[in-house]
C-alpha positions as a Markdown table, in Angstrom:
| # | Residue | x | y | z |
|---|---|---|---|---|
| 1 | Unk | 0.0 | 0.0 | 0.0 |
| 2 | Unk | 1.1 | 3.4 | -0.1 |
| 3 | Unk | 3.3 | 4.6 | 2.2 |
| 4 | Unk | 2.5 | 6.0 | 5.1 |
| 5 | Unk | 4.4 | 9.1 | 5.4 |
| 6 | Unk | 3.7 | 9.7 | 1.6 |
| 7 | Unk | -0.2 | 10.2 | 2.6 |
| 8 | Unk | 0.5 | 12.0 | 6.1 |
| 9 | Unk | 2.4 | 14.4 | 4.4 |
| 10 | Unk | -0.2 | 15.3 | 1.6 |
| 11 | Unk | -2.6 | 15.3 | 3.7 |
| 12 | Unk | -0.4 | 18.2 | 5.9 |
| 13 | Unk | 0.3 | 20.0 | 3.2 |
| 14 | Unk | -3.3 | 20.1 | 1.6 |
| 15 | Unk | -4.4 | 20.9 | 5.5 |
| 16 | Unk | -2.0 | 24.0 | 4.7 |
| 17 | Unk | -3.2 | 25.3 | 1.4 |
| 18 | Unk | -6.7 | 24.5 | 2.7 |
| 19 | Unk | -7.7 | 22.0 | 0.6 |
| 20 | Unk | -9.8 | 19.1 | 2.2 |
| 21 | Unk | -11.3 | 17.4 | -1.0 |
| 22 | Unk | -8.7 | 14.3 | -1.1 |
| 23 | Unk | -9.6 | 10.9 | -1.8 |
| 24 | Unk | -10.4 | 8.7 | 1.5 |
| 25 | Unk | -8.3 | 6.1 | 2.2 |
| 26 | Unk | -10.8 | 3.8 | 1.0 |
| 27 | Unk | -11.2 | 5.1 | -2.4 |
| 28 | Unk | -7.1 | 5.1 | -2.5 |
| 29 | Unk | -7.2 | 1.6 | -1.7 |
| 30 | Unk | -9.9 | 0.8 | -4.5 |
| 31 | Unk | -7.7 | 2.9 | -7.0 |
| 32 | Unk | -4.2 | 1.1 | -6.2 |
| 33 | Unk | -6.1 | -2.4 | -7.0 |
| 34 | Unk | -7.5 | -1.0 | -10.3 |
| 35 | Unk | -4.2 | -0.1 | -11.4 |
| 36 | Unk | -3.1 | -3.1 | -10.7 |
| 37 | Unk | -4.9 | -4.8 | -12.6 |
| 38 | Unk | -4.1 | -3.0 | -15.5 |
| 39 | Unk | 0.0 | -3.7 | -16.3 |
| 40 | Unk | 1.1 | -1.6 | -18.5 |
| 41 | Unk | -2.0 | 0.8 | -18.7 |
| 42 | Unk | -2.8 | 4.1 | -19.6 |
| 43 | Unk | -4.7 | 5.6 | -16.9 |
| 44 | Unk | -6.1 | 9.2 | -16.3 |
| 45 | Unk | -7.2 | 11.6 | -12.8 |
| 46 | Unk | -9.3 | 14.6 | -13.0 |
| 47 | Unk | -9.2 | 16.2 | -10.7 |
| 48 | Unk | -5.5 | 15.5 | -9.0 |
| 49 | Unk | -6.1 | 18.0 | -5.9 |
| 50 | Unk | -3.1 | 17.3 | -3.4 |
| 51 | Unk | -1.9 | 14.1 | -4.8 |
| 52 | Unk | -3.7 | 11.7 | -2.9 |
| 53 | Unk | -5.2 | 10.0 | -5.5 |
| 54 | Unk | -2.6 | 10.1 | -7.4 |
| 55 | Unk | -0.2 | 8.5 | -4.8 |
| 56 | Unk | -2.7 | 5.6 | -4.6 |
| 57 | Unk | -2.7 | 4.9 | -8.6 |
| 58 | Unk | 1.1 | 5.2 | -8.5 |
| 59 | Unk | 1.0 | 2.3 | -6.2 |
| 60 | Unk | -0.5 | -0.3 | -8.2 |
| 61 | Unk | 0.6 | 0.9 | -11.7 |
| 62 | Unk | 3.7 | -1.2 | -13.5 |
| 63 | Unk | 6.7 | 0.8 | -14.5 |
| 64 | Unk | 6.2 | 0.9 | -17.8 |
| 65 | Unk | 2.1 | 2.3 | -17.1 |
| 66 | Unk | 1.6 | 5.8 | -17.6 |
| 67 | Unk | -0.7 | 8.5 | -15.8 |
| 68 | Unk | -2.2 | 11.6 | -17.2 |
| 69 | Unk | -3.4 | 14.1 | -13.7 |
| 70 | Unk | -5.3 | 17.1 | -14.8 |
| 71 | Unk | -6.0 | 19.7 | -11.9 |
| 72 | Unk | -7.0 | 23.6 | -12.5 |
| 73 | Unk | -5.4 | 24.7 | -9.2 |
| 74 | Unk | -1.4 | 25.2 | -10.0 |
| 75 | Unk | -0.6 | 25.6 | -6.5 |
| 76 | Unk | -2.2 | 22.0 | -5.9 |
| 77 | Unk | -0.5 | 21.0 | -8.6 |
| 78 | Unk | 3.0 | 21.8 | -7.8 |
| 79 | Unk | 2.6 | 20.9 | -4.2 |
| 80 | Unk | 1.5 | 17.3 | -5.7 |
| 81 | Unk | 4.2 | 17.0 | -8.2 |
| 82 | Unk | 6.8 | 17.7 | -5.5 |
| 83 | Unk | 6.0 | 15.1 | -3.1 |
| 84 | Unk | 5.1 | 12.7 | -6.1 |
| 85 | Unk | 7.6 | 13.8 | -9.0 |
| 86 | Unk | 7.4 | 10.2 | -11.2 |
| 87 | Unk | 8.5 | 10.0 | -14.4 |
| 88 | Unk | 5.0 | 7.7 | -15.3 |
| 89 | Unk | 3.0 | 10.6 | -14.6 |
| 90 | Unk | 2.4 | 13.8 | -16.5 |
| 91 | Unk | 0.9 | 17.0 | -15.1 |
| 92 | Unk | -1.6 | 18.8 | -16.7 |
| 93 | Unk | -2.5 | 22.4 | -15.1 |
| 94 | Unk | -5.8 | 23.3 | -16.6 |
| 95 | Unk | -9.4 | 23.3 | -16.8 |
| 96 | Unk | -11.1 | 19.6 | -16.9 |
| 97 | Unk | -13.5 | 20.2 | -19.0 |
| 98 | Unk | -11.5 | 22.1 | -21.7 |
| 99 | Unk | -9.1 | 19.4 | -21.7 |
| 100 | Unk | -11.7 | 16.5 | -22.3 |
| 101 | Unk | -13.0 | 18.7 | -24.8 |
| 102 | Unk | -9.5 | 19.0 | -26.8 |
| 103 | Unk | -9.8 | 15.2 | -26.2 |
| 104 | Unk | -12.1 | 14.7 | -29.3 |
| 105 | Unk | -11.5 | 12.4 | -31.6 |
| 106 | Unk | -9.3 | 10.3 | -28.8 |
| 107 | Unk | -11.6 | 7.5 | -27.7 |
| 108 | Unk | -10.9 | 4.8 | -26.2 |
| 109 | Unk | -7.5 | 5.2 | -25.2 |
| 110 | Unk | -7.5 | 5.3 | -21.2 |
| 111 | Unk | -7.2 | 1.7 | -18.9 |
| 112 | Unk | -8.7 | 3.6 | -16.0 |
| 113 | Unk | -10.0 | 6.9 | -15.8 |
| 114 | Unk | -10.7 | 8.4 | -12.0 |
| 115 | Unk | -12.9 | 11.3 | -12.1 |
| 116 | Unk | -12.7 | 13.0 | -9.0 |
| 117 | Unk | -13.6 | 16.6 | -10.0 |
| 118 | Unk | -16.9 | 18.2 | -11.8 |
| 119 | Unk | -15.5 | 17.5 | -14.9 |
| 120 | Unk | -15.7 | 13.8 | -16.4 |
| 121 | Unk | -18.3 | 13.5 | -13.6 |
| 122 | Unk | -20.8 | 16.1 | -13.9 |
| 123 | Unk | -19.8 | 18.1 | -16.8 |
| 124 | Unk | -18.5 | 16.8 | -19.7 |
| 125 | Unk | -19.4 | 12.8 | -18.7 |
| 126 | Unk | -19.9 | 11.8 | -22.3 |
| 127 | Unk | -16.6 | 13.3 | -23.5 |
| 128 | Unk | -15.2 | 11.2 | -20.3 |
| 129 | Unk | -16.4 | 8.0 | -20.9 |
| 130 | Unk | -15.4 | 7.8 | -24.7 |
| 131 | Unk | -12.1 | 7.6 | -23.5 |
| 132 | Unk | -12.3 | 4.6 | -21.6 |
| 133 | Unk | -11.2 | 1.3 | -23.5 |
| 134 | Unk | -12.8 | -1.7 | -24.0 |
| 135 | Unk | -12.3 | -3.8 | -20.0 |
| 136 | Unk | -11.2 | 0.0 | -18.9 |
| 137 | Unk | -12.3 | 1.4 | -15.8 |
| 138 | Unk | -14.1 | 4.6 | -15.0 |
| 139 | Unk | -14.3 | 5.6 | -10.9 |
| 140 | Unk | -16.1 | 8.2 | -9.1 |
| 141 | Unk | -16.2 | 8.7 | -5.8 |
| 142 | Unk | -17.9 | 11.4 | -3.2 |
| 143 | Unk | -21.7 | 9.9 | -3.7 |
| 144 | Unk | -22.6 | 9.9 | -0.5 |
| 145 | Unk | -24.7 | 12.9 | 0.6 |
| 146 | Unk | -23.2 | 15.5 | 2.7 |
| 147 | Unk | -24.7 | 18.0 | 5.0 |
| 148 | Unk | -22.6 | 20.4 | 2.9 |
| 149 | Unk | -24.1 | 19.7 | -0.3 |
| 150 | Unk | -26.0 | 22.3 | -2.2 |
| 151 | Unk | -29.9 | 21.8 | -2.3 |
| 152 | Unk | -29.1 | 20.9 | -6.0 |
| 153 | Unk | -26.2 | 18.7 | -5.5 |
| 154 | Unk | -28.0 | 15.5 | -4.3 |
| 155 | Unk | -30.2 | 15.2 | -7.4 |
| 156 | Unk | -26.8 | 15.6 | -9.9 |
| 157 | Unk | -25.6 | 12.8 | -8.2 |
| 158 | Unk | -28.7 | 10.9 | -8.1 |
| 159 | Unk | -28.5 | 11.3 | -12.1 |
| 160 | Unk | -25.2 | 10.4 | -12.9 |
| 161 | Unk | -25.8 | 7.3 | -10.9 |
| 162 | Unk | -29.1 | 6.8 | -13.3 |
| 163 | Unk | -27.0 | 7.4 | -16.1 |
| 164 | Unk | -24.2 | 5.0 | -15.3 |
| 165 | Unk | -26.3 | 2.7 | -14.0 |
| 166 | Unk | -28.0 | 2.3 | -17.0 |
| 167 | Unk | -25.6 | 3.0 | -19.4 |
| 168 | Unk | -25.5 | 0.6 | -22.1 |
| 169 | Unk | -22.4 | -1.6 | -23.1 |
| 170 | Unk | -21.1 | -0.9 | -19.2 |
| 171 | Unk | -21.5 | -2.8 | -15.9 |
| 172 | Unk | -21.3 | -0.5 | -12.5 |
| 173 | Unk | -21.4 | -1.1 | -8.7 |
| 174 | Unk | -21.8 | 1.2 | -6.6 |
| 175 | Unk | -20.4 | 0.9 | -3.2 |
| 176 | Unk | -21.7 | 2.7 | -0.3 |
| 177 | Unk | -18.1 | 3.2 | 1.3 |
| 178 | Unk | -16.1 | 6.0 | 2.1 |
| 179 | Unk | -17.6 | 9.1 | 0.4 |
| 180 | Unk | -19.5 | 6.7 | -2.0 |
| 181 | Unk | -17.8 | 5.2 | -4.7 |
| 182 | Unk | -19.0 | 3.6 | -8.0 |
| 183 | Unk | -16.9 | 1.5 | -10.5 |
| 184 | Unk | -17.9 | 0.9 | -13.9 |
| 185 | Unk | -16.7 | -0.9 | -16.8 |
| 186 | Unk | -16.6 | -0.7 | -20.1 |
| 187 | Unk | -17.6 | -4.0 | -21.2 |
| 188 | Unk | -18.3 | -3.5 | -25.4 |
């Protein structure tokens, strides 16, 4: 599993720039496992906030996988980069959903694909889930409600579990752990 101090210190530093969006533990766990079981794979974040995340998939990817981390915050960015600096990973600073959109015409070419900002999740889903491959997997997490949801919030969520759930040519679980996570593949 990761290491310890790797995720204590993340979690210090995001304390300090006063971010407090990171994956749980549990959803870490889920992601090192997926990447696992994809040697060799291309895999993709959205959403790469402090690094936590990104730690996790780092753990279970091969040498030879790759990882694409978008994240609009450059200051979130950095601080990731420097306590993760990897040569499998390149870091994107930019808006999500203007980088799925430049995406187009790239389908199909991620192993895994964590989505764990607005967009790829709410925003820009479609664009997201074209670039999952065939036996790829596409992860979201933070399903669960929150008392510090907007009103609105809970029925976005409620929809993209609809939509995924019935989402032809995919199978999806979703597990009511951690924030709430759901795992879909892309089985055709």
């Amino acid at each position: 599993m990761t290491q310890p101090e790797v995720v204590r210190r993340i979690r210090e530093r995001a304390v300090d720039l006063g971010f407090d969006a990171s994956c749980s533990d549990t959803a870490g766990r889920l992601l090192t496992t997926l990447a696992a079981s994809k040697p060799d794979g291309r895999l993709l974040e959205l959403g790469t906030g402090a690094g936590l995340g990104t730690a996790y998939l780092l753990e279970g990817m091969t040498t030879s996988a790759t990882l694409t981390t978008v994240e609009l915050e450059g200051s979130l960015s950095t601080m990731a980069r420097e306590e993760l600096d990897d040569p499998r990973v390149e870091w994107v600073v930019g808006d999500g959903g203007a980088w799925l959109d430049a995406q187009t015409g790239a389908g199909g070419g991620y192993d895994l694909v964590f989505a764990d900002t607005w967009p790829g999740k709410f925003t820009h889903l479609e664009q997201c889930l074209r670039l999952v491959a065939p036996g790829g997997w596409y992860v979201v997490d933070d399903l669960q409600r929150q008392s510090t949801w907007p009103a609105h919030h809970a029925a976005a969520v409620d929809q993209l579990v609809d939509v995924l759930t019935a989402r032809p040519g995919w199978r999806s679980c979703r597990l009511d752990v951690g924030t709430g996570i759901m795992v879909c593949v892309r089985a055709s």
